[in-house]
C-alpha positions as CSV (number, residue, x, y, z in Angstrom):
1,X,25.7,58.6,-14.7
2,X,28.2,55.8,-14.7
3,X,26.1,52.4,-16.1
4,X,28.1,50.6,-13.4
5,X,27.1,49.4,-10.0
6,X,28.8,50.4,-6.7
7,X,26.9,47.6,-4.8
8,X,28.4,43.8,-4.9
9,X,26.1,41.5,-7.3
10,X,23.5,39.9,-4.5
11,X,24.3,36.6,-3.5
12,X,22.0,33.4,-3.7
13,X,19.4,33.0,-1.0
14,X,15.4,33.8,0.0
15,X,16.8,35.6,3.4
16,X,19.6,37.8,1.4
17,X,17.7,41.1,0.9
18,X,14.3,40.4,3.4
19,X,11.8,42.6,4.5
20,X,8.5,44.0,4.3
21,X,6.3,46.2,1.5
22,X,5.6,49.3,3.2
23,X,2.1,49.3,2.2
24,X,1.1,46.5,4.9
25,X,1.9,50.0,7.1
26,X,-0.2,52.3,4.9
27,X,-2.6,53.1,8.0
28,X,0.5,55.2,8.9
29,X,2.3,58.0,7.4
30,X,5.0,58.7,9.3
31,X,8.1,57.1,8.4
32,X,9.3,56.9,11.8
33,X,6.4,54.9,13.2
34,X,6.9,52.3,10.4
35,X,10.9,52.4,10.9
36,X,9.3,51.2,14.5
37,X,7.0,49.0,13.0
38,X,9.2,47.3,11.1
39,X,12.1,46.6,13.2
40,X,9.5,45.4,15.7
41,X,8.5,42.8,13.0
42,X,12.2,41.3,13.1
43,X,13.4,42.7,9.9
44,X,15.6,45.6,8.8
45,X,14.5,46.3,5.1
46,X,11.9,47.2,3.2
47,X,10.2,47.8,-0.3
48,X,9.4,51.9,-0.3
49,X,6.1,52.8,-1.8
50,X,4.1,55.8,-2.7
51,X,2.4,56.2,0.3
52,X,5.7,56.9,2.1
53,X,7.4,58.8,-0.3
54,X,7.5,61.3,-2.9
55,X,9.2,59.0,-5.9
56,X,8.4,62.3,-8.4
57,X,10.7,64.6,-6.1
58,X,14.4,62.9,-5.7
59,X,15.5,66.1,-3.1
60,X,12.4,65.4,-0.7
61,X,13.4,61.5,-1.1
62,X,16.6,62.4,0.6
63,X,14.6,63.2,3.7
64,X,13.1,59.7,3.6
65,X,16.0,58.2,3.1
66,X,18.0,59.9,5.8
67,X,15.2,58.7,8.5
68,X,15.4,55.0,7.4
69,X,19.6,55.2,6.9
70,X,19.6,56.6,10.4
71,X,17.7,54.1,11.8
72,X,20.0,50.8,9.8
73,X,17.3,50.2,7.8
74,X,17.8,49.4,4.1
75,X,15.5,50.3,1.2
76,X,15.5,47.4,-1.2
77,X,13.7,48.2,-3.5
78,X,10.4,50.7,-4.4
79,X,7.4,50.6,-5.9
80,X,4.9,49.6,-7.2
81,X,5.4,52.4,-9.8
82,X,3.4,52.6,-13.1
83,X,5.8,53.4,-16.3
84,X,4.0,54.7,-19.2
85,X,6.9,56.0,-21.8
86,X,7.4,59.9,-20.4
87,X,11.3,59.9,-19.7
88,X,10.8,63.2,-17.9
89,X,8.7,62.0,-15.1
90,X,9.8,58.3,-14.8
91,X,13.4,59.3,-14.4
92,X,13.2,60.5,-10.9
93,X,12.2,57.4,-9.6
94,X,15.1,55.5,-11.2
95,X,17.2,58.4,-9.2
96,X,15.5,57.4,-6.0
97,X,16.3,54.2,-6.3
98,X,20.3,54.9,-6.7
99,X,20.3,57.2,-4.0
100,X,19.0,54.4,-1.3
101,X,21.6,52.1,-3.0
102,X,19.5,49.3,-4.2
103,X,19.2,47.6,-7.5
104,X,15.7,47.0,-7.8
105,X,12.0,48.8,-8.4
106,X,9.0,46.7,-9.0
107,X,6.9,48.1,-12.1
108,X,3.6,48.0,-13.7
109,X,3.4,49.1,-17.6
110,X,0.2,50.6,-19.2
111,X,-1.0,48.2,-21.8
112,X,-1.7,51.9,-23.8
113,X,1.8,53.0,-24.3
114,X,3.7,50.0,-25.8
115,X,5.9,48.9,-26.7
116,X,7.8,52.6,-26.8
117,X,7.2,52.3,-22.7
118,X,9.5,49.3,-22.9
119,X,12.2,51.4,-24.4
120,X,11.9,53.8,-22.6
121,X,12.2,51.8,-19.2
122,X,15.2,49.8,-20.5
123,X,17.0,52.9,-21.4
124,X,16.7,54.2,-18.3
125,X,17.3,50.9,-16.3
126,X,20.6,50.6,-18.4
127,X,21.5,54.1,-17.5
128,X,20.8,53.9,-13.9
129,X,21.6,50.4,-13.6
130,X,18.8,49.2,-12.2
131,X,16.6,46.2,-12.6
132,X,12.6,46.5,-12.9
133,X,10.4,44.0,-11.8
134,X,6.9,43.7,-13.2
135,X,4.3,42.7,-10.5
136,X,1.6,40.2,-11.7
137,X,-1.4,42.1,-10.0
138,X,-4.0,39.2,-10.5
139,X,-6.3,38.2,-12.7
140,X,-8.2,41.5,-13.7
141,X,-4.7,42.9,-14.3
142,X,-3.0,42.1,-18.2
143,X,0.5,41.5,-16.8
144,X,-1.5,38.7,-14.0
145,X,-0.9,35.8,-16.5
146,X,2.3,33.6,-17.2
147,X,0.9,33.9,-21.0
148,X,1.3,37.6,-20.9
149,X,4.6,37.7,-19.1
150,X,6.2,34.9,-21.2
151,X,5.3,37.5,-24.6
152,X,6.9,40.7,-22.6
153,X,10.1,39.1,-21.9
154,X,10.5,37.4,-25.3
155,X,10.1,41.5,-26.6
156,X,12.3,43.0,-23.7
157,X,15.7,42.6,-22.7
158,X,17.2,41.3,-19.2
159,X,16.8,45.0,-17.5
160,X,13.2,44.1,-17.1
161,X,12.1,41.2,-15.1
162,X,9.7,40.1,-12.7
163,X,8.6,40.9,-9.3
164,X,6.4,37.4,-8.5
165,X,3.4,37.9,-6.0
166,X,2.6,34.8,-4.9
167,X,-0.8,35.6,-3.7
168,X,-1.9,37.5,-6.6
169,X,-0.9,34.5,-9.1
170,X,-3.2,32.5,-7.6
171,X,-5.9,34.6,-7.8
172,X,-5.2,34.6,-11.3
173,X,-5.3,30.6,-11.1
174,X,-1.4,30.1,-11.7
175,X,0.8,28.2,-9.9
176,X,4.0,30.6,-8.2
177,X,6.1,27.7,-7.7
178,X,5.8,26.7,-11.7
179,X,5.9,30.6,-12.4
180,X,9.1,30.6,-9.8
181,X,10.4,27.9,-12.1
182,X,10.0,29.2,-16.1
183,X,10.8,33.0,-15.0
184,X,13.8,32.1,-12.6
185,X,16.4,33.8,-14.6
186,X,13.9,36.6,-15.1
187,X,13.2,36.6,-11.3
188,X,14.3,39.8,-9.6
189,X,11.7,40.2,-6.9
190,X,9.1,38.6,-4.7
191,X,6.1,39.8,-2.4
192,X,5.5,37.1,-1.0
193,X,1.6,36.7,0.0
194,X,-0.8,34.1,0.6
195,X,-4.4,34.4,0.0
196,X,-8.3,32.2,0.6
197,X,-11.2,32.5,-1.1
198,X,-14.4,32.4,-0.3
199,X,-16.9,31.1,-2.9
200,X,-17.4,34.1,-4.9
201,X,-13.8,33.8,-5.2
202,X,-13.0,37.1,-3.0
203,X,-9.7,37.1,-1.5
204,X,-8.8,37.3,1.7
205,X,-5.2,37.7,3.3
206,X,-3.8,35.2,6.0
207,X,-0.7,34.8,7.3
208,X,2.2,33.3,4.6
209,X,2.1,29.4,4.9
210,X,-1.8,29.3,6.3
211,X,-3.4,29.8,2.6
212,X,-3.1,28.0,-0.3
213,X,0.7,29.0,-1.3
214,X,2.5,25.7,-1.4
215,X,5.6,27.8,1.0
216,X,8.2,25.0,1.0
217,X,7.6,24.0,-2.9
218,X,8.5,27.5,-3.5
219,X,11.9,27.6,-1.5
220,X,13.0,25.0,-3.3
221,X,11.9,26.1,-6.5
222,X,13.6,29.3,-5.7
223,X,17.2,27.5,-4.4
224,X,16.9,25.3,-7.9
225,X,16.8,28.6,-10.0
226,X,19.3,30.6,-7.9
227,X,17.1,33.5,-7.2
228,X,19.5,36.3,-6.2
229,X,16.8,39.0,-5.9
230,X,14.9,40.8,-3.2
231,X,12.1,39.6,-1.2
232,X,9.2,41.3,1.0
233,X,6.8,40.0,2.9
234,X,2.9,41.7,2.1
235,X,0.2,40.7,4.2
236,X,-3.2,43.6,3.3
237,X,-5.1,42.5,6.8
238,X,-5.7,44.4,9.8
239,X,-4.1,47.4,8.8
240,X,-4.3,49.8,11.8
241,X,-2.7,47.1,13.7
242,X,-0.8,44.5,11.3
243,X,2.8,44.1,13.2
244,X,1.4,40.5,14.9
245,X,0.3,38.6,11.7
246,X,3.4,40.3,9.7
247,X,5.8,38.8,12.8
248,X,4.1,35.2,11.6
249,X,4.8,35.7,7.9
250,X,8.9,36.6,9.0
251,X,8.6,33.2,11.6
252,X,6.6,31.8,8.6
253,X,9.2,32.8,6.0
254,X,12.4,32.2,7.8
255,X,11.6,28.4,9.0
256,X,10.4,27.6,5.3
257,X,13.8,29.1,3.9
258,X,16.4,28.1,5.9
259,X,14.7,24.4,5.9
260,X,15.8,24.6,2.2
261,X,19.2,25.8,2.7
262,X,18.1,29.6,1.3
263,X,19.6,31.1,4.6
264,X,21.6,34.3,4.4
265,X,25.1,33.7,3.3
């Protein structure tokens, strides 16, 4: 496989590659009713995970695929998928990704199989060309911290990156906009979230903008560091019925980034 890219390099800007993470429609496991779903959110791409497809089987992907192509819809990205070293089963979903056409899959190592996992995923991101995105799940989780990221990136190269989840950071009592800020160049992805706590410190989705996620800090963080990634929306609430909080989080969204100049070019 050819290590270079038929796709144009992403241009700057929050709004340039903008959906939703398909697991906000996990109550649902037919594609087509969240290709309806999300076009009646206001967007027209989305992050793919495992509950919608088979990431192990590349020719039943090309069923997926054909529904979403069909119906203009662009698959940005897909994950989150857990690499652990086994070339054999990881490299399907690096085929997966190049058959939807996109440049990105958000990633989660385990801590058991390093550092060869590392190797393995950059060999294959170099031969796929595709960029992986580690996703900071929170404070139980060892990639959660900006301690932990800032040692991976120093022992990987520029295939591997990060996918920031603004929520989850702050449950692991970082800041995203500072996190937005030290990893921009290693910044490939965002699910953006937004999260309360009660006083056990249990979180508790709300809308993007309504929580403690400081949403136009962040834009500008993001315009000062260039981000030229991808970026989904992921709100966990009301999941049989999630379209009318996820339409906020687009209004949400939108207003914050194009007040900062991060509007699609």
């Amino acid at each position: 496989m050819s290590k270079k890219s038929s796709k144009k390099e992403t241009r700057a800007g929050v709004l340039n590659q903008f959906g939703i993470q398909s697991y906000c429609f996990r109550a649902f496991k037919d594609n087509r009713k969240v290709i309806r779903l999300l076009l009646e959110c206001g967007v027209s791409q989305i992050e793919l995970c495992g509950v919608h497809a088979y990431f192990t089987k590349p020719s039943s992907f090309a069923d997926v695929l054909r529904l979403y192509q069909d119906a203009g819809v662009e698959i940005v990205s897909i994950g989150v998928q857990g690499l652990h070293g086994n070339k054999k089963t990881e490299a399907p979903f690096f085929d997966c990704v190049k058959q939807a056409g996109a440049r990105f899959m958000s990633v989660t190592f385990g801590v058991d199989s390093l550092p060869a996992s590392f190797r393995t995923a950059e060999k294959l991101a170099a031969e796929y060309d595709v960029r992986l995105a580690i996703h900071n799940h929170g404070g139980r989780d060892w990639l959660g911290s900006a301690a932990m990221l800032r040692h991976v990136f120093a022992n990987t190269g520029e295939r591997i990156g990060l996918c920031l989840d603004t929520a989850w950071a702050l449950d692991s009592g970082e800041d995203p906009v500072a996190m937005a800020e030290e990893f921009g160049k290693r910044l490939y992805g965002l699910h953006i979230k937004d999260f309360i706590f009660d006083r056990a410190r249990r979180p508790k989705d709300v809308v993007t903008g309504k929580g403690n996620l400081k949403m136009k800090e962040f834009m500008k963080t993001l315009k000062k560091v260039n981000f030229r990634g991808y970026t989904v929306i992921e709100y966990e609430g009301d999941a049989n019925n999630p379209v009318p909080a996820l339409k906020k989080c687009v209004v949400m969204v939108r207003k914050a980034a194009q007040h900062t100049g991060q509007e699609k070019m």
